[in-house]
C-alpha positions as a Markdown table, in Angstrom:
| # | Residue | x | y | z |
|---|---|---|---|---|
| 1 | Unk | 32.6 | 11.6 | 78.8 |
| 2 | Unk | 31.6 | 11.4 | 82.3 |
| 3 | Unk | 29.1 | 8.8 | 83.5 |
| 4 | Unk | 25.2 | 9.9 | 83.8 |
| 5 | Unk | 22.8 | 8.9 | 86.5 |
| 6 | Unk | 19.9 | 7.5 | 85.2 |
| 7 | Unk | 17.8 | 6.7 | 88.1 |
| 8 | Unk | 18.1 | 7.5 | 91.9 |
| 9 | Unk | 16.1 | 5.8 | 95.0 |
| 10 | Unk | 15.2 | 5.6 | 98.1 |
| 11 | Unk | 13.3 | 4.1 | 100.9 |
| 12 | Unk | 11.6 | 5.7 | 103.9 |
| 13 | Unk | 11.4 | 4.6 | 107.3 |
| 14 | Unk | 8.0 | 5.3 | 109.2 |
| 15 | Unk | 7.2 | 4.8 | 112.9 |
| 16 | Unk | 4.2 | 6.8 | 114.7 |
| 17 | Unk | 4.2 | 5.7 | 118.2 |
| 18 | Unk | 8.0 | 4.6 | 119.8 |
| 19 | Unk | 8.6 | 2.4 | 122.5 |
| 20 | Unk | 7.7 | 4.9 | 125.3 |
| 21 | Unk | 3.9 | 5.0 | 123.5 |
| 22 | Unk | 4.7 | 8.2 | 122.8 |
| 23 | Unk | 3.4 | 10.0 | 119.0 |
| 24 | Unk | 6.0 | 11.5 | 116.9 |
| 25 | Unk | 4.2 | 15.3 | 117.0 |
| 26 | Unk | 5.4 | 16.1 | 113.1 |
| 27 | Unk | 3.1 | 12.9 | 112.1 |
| 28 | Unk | 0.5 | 13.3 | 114.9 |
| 29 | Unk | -2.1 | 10.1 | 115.3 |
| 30 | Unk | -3.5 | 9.1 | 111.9 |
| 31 | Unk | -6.8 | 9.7 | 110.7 |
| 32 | Unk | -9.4 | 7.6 | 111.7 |
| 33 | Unk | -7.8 | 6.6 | 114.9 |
| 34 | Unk | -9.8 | 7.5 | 117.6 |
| 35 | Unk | -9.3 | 6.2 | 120.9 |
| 36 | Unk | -12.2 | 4.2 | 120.7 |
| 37 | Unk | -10.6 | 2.6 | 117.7 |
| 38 | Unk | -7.4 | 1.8 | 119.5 |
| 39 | Unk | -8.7 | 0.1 | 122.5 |
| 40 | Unk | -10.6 | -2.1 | 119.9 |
| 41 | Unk | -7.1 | -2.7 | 118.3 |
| 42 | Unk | -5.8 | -3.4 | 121.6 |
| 43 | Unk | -8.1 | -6.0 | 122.8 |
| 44 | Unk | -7.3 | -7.5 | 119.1 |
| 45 | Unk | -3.9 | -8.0 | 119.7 |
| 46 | Unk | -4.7 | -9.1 | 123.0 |
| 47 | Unk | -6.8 | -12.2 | 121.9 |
| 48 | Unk | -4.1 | -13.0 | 119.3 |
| 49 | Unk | -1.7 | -12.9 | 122.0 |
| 50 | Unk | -3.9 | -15.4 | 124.3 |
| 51 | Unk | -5.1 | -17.6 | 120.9 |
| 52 | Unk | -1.5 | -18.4 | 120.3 |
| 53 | Unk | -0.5 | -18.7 | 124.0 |
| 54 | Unk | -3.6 | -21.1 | 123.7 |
| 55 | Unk | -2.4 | -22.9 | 120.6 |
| 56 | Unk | 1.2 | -23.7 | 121.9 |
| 57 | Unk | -0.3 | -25.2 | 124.9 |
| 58 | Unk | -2.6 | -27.7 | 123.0 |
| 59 | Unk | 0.7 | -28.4 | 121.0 |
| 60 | Unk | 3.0 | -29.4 | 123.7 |
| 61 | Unk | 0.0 | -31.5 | 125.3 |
| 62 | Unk | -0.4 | -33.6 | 121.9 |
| 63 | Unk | -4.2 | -31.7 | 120.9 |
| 64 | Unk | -2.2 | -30.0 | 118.1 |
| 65 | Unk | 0.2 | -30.6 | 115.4 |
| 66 | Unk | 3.0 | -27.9 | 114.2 |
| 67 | Unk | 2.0 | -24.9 | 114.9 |
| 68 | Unk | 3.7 | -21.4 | 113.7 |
| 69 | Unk | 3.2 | -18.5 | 116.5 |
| 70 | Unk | 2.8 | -14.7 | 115.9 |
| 71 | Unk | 3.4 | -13.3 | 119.4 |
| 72 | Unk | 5.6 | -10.1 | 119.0 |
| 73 | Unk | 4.1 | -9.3 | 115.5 |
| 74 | Unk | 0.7 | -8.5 | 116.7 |
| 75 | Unk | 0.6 | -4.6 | 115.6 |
| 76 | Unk | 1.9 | -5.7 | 112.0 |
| 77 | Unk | -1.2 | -7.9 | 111.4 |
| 78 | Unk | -3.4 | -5.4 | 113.4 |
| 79 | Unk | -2.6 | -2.3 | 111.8 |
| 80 | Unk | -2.7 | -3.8 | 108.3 |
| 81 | Unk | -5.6 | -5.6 | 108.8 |
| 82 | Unk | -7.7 | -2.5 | 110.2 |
| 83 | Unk | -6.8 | -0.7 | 106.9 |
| 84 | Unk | -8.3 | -3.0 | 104.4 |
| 85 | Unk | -11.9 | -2.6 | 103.1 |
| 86 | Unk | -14.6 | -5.2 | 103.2 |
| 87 | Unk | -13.9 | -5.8 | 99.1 |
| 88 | Unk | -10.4 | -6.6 | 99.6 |
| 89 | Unk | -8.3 | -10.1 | 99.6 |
| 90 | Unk | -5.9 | -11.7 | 102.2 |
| 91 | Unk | -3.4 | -14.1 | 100.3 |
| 92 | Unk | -1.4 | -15.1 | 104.1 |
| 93 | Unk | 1.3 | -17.6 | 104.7 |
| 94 | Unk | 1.5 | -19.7 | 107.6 |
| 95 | Unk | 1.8 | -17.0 | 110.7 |
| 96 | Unk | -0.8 | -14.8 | 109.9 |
| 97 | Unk | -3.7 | -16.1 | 111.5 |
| 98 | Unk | -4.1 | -12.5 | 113.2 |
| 99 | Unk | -4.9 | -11.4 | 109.7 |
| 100 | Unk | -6.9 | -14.2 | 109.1 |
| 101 | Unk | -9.0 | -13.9 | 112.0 |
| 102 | Unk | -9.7 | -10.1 | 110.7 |
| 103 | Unk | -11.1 | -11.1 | 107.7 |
| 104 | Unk | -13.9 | -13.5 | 109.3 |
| 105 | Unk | -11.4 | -16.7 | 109.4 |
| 106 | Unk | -12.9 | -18.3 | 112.6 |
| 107 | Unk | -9.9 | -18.9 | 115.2 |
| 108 | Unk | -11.4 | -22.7 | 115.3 |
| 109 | Unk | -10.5 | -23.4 | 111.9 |
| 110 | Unk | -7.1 | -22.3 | 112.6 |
| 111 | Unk | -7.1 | -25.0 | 115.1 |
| 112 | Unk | -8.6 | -27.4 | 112.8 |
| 113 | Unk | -6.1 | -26.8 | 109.9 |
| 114 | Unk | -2.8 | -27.5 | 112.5 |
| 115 | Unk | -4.3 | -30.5 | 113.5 |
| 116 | Unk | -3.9 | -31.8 | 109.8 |
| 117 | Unk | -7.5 | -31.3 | 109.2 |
| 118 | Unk | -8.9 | -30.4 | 105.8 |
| 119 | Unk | -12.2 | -28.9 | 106.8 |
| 120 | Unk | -9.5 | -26.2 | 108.5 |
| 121 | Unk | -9.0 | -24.5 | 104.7 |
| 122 | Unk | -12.9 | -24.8 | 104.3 |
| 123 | Unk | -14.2 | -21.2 | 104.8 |
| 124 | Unk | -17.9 | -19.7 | 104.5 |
| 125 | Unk | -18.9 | -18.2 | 101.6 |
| 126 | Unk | -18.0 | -14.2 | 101.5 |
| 127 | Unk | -14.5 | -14.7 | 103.9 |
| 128 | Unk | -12.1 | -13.1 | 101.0 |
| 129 | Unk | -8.8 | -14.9 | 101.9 |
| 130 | Unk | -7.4 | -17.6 | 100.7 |
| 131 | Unk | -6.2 | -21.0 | 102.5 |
| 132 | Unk | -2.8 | -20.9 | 104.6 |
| 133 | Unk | 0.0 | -21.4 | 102.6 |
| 134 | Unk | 3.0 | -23.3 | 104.0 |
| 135 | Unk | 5.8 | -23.5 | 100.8 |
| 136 | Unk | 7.7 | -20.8 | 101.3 |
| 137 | Unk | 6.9 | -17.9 | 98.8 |
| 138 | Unk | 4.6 | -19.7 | 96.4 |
| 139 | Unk | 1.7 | -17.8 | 97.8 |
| 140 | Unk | 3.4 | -14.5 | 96.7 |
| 141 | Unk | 2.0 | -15.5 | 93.0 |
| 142 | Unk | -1.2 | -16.2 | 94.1 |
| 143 | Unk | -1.2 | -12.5 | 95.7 |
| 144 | Unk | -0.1 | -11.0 | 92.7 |
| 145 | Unk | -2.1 | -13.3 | 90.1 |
| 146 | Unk | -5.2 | -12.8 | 92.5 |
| 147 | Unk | -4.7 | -8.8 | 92.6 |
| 148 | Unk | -4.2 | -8.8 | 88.6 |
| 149 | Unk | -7.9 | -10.6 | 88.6 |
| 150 | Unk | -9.5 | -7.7 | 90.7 |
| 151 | Unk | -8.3 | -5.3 | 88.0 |
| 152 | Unk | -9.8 | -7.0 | 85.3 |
| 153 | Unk | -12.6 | -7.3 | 86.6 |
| 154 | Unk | -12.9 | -3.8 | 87.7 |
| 155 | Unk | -13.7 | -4.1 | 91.5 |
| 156 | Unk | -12.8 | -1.6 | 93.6 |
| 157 | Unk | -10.2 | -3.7 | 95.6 |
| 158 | Unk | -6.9 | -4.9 | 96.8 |
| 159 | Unk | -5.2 | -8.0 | 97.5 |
| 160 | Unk | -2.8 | -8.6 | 100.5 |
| 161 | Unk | -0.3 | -10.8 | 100.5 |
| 162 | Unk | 2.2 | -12.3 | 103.3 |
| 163 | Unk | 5.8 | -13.6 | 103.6 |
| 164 | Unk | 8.6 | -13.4 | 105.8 |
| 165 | Unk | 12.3 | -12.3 | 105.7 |
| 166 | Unk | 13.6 | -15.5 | 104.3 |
| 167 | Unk | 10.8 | -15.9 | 101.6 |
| 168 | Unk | 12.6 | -12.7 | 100.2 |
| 169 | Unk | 15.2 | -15.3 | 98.8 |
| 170 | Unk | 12.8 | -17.5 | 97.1 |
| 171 | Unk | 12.4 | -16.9 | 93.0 |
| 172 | Unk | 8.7 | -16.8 | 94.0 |
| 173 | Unk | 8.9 | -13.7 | 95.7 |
| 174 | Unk | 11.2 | -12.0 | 92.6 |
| 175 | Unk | 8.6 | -13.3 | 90.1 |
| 176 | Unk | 5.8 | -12.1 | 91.7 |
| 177 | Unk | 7.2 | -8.5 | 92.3 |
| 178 | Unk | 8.2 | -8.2 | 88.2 |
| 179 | Unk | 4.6 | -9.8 | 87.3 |
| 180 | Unk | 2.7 | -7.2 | 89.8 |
| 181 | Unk | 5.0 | -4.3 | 88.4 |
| 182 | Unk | 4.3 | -5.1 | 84.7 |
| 183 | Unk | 1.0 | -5.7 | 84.9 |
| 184 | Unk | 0.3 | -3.0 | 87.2 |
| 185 | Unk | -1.4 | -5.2 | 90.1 |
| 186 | Unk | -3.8 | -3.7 | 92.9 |
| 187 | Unk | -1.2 | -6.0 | 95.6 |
| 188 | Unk | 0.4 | -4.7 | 98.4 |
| 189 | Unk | 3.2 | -7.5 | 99.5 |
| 190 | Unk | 3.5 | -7.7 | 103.3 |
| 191 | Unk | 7.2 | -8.6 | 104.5 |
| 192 | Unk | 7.1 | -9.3 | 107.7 |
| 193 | Unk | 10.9 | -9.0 | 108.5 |
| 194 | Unk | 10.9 | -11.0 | 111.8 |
| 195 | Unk | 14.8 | -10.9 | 111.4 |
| 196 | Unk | 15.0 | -14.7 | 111.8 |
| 197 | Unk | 14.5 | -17.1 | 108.8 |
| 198 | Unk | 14.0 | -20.6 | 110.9 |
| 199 | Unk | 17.8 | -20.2 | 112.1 |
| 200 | Unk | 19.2 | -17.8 | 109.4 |
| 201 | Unk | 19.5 | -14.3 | 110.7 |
| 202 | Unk | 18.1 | -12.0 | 108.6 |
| 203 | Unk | 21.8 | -10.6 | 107.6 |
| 204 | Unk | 22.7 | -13.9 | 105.8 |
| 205 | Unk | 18.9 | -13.3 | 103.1 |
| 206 | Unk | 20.2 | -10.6 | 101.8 |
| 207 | Unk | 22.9 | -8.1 | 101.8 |
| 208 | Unk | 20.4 | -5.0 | 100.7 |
| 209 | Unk | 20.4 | -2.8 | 103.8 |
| 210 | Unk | 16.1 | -3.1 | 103.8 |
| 211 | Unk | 14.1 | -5.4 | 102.1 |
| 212 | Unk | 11.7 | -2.7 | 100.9 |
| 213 | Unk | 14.5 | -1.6 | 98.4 |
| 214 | Unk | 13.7 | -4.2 | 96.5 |
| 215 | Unk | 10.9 | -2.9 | 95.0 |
| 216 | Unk | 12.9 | -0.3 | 93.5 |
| 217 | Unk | 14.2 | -3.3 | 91.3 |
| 218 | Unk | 10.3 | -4.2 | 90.2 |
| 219 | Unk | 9.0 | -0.5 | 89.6 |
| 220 | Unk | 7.5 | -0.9 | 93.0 |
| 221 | Unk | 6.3 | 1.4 | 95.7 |
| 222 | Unk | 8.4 | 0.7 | 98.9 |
| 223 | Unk | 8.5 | 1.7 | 102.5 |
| 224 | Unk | 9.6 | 0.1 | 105.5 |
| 225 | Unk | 7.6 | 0.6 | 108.7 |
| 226 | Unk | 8.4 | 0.0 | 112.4 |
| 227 | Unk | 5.9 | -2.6 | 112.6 |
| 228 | Unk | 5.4 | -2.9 | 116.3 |
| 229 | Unk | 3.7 | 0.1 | 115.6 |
| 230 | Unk | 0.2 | -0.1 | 115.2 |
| 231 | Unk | -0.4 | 3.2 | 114.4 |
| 232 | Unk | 2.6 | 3.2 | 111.6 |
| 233 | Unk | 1.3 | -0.1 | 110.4 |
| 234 | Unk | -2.2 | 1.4 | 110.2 |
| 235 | Unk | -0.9 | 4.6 | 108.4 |
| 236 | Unk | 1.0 | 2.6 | 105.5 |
| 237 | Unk | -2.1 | 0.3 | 105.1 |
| 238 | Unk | -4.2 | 2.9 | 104.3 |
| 239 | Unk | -1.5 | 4.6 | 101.9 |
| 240 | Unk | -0.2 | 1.1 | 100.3 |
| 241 | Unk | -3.8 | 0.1 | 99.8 |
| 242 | Unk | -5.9 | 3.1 | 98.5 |
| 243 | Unk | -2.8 | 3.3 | 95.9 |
| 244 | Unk | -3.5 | 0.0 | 95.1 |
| 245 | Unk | -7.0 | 0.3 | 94.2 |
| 246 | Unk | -7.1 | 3.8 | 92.8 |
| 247 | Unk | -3.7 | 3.5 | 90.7 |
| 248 | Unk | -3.9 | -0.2 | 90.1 |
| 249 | Unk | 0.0 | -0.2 | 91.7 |
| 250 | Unk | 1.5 | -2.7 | 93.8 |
| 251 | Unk | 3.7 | -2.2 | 97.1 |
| 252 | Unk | 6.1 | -4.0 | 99.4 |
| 253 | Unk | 6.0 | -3.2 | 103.0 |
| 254 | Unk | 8.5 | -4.3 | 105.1 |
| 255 | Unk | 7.2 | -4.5 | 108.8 |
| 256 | Unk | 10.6 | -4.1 | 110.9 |
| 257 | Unk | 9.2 | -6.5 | 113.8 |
| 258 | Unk | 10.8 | -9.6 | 115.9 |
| 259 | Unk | 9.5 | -12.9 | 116.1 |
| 260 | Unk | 9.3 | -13.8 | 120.3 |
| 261 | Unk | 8.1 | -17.1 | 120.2 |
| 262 | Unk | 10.2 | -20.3 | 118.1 |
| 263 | Unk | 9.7 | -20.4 | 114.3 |
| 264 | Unk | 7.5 | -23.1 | 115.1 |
| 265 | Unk | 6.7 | -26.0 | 117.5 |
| 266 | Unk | 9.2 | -27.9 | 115.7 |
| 267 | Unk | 12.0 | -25.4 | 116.3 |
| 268 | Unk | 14.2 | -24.3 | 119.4 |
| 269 | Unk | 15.2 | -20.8 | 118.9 |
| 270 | Unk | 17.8 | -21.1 | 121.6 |
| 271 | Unk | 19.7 | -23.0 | 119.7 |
| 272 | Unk | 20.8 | -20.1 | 117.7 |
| 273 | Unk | 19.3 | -16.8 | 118.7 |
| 274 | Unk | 20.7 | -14.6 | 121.9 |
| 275 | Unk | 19.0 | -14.2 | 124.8 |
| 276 | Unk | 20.2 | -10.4 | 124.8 |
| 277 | Unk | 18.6 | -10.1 | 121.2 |
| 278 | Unk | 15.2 | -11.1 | 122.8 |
| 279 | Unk | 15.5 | -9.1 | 125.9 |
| 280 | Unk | 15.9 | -6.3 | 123.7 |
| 281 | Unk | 13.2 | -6.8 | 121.4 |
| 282 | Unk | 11.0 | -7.4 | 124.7 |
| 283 | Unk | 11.8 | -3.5 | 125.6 |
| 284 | Unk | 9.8 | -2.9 | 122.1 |
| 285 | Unk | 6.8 | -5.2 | 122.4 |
| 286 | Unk | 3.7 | -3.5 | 120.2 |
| 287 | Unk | 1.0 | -4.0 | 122.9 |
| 288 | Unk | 3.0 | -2.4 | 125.4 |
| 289 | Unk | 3.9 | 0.5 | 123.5 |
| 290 | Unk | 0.3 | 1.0 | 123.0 |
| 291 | Unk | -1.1 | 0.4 | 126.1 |
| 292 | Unk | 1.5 | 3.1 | 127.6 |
| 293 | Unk | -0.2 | 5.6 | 125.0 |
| 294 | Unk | -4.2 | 4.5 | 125.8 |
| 295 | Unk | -3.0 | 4.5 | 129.7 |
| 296 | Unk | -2.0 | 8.8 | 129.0 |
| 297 | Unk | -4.6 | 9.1 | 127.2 |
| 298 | Unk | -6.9 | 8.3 | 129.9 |
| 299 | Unk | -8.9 | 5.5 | 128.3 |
| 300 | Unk | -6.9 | 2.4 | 129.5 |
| 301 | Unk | -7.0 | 1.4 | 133.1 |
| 302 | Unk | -6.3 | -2.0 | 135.0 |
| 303 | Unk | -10.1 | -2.0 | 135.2 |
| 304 | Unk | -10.5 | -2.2 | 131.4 |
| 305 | Unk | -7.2 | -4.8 | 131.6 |
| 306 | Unk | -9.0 | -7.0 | 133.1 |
| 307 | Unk | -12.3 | -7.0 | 131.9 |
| 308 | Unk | -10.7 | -7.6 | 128.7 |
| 309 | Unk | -8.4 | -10.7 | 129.8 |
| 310 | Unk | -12.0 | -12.4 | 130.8 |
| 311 | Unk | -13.5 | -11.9 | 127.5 |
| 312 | Unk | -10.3 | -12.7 | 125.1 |
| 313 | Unk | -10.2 | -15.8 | 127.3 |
| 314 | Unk | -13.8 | -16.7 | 126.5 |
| 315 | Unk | -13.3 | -16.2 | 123.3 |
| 316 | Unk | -10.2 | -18.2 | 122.6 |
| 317 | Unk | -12.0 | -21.5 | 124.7 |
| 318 | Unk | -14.9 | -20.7 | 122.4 |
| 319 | Unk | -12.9 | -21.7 | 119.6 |
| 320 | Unk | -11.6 | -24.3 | 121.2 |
| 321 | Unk | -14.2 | -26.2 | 122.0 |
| 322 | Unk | -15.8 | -25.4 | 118.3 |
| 323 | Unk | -12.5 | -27.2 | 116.9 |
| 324 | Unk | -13.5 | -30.0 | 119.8 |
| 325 | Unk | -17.1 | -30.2 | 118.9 |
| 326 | Unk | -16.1 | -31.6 | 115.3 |
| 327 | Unk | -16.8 | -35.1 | 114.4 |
| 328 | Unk | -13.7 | -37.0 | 113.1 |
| 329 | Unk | -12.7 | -35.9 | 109.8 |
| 330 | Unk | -13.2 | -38.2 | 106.6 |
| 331 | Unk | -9.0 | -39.7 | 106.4 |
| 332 | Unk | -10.1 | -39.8 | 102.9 |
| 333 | Unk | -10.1 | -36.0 | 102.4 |
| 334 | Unk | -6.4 | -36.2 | 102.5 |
| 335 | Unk | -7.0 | -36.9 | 98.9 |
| 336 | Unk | -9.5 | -34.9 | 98.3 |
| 337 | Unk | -8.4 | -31.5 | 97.9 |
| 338 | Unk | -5.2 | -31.6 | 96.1 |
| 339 | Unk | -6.4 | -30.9 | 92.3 |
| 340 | Unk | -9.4 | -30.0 | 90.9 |
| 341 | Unk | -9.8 | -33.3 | 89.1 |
| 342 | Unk | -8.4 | -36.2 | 91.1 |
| 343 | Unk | -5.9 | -38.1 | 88.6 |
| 344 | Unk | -5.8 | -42.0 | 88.3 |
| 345 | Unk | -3.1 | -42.7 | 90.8 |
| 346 | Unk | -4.3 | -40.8 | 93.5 |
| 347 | Unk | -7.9 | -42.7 | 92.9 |
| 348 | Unk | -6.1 | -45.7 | 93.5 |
| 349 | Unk | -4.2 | -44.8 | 96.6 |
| 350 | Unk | -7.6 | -43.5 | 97.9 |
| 351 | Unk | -9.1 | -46.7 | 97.5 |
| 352 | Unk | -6.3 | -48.7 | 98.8 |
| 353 | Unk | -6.8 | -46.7 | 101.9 |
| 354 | Unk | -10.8 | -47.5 | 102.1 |
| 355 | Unk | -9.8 | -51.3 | 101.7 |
| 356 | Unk | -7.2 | -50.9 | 104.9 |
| 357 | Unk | -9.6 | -49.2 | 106.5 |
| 358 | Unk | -12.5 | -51.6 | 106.4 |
């Protein structure tokens, strides 16, 4: 008796605007994006762009600890971040402070948190994202745990939640993908596919020829997206997320992007990656793909360039000197913040400290 298929799958590829800025015409420029819109995207990635250029300076000069860039994955955190709603929830990992900054995380308590500060994971009441998350993967429950809590309690929302290529090998990422598939969770799962993994190329995490096939395993909706596009990025948001909050179903995205900077301050990326890989990947970069588009459409000139490089600037020094403005935190609060309930032995170190201190 010959052998019966019992399921086929498959996962789509979507990109809007290529690397000449120019729109595929069978998609045309998704709804809602107006120029207007896109410049305001623009000058977004822009400041991210200049924050982090900001950041890695104030690292290498001793003001900062470790510090995890996003340059080259500006559109991904852009686009994704412009489709969520006021209600929704950002579970991010430790290079999305793009994201972060979206959803009313002030850029100064980005600062604060790298320079091993706990008032850095301190937000005001009303930001809907949750502290930056630095074990790889474990946030990934949180995301799906978090999106499982919206849909009991009925609110009209969805929860976002980060991790890279390599956190696509944790049991973290597996677990949370069969939890927000069973329990039908309102969670779209970000995979920012940056194609490097500290030093592991993204060829040695898996042998799966995308990583958005792996919802396929989990009952998942999947789709991978060029994400240096924007407009693509912007597109599946909207999709992923109003599926999320009308169906109640979850989604992985996998943002096809390149990380330009080193995994972190800690790293050297020449170590292991090719300089030809990074030339190419330059070719692609998402703000100049979009600024290429703006500049035909006639609403981006060297004028408007500049005019925004003077306020992005302002407002990264801004945050700056808000971070600098801080009194020196409490060395105590290392304690602090680790349980809800501080158990006996951490009491005890925490007063050991006070006596050394004194």
């Amino acid at each position: 008796m010959p052998r019966k298929v019992v399921f086929e799958g498959q996962i789509e590829h979507l990109q809007i605007l290529d690397e000449n800025g120019k729109v595929d015409p069978e998609i045309g420029v998704p709804e809602g994006l107006t120029n207007e819109l896109l410049v305001e995207m623009y000058k977004e990635m822009l400041f991210f762009r200049r924050f982090d250029k900001k950041a890695l300076a104030l690292q290498r000069t001793g003001q900062l600890g470790t510090y995890a860039s996003l340059i080259g994955q500006e559109a991904a955190q852009v686009g994704l971040g412009y489709a969520m709603n006021e209600k929704d929830w950002l579970v991010p990992s430790f290079r999305d402070q793009g994201l972060m900054m979206l959803r009313g995380v002030p850029g100064h308590k980005i600062i604060t948190y790298w320079n091993g500060d706990e008032r850095g994971s301190q937000y005001d009441e009303g930001v809907n994202c949750l502290p930056i998350c630095v074990p790889v993967g474990s946030q990934l429950l949180h995301g799906a745990g978090l999106g499982k809590a919206l849909s009991l309690r009925g609110e009209d929302a969805a929860c976002v939640v980060c991790v890279g290529d390599g956190g696509t090998s944790e049991g973290d990422f597996h677990e949370a993908c069969n939890f927000a598939g069973v329990f039908d969770c309102p969670t779209v799962i970000l995979i920012q596919n940056n194609q490097w993994a500290i030093s592991v190329p993204r060829h040695r995490q898996s042998a799966a020829p995308t990583l958005a096939q792996k919802s396929i395993g989990y009952g998942l909706h999947g789709l991978q997206v060029d994400g240096n596009d924007v407009m693509a990025m912007y597109q599946a948001g909207k999709e992923s997320l109003g599926r999320a909050r009308k169906e109640k179903k979850a989604t992985i995205l996998e943002a096809f992007t390149y990380r330009m900077e080193d995994h972190t301050t800690a790293d050297d990326a020449s170590k292991y990656r090719p300089a030809e890989e990074l030339e190419l990947w330059s070719k692609r970069d998402p703000m100049r793909r979009l600024e290429l588009y703006l500049r035909e459409q006639g609403c981006f000139d060297d004028a408007l360039l500049e005019s925004m490089e003077k306020e992005v600037t302002a407002r990264v020094a801004e945050q700056v000197a808000a971070r600098e403005a801080l009194e020196k935190p409490d060395p105590t609060d290392t304690f602090r913040y680790l349980y809800g309930e501080m158990p006996p032995h951490l009491v005890e170190q925490m007063e050991e400290m006070k006596e050394s201190l004194s």
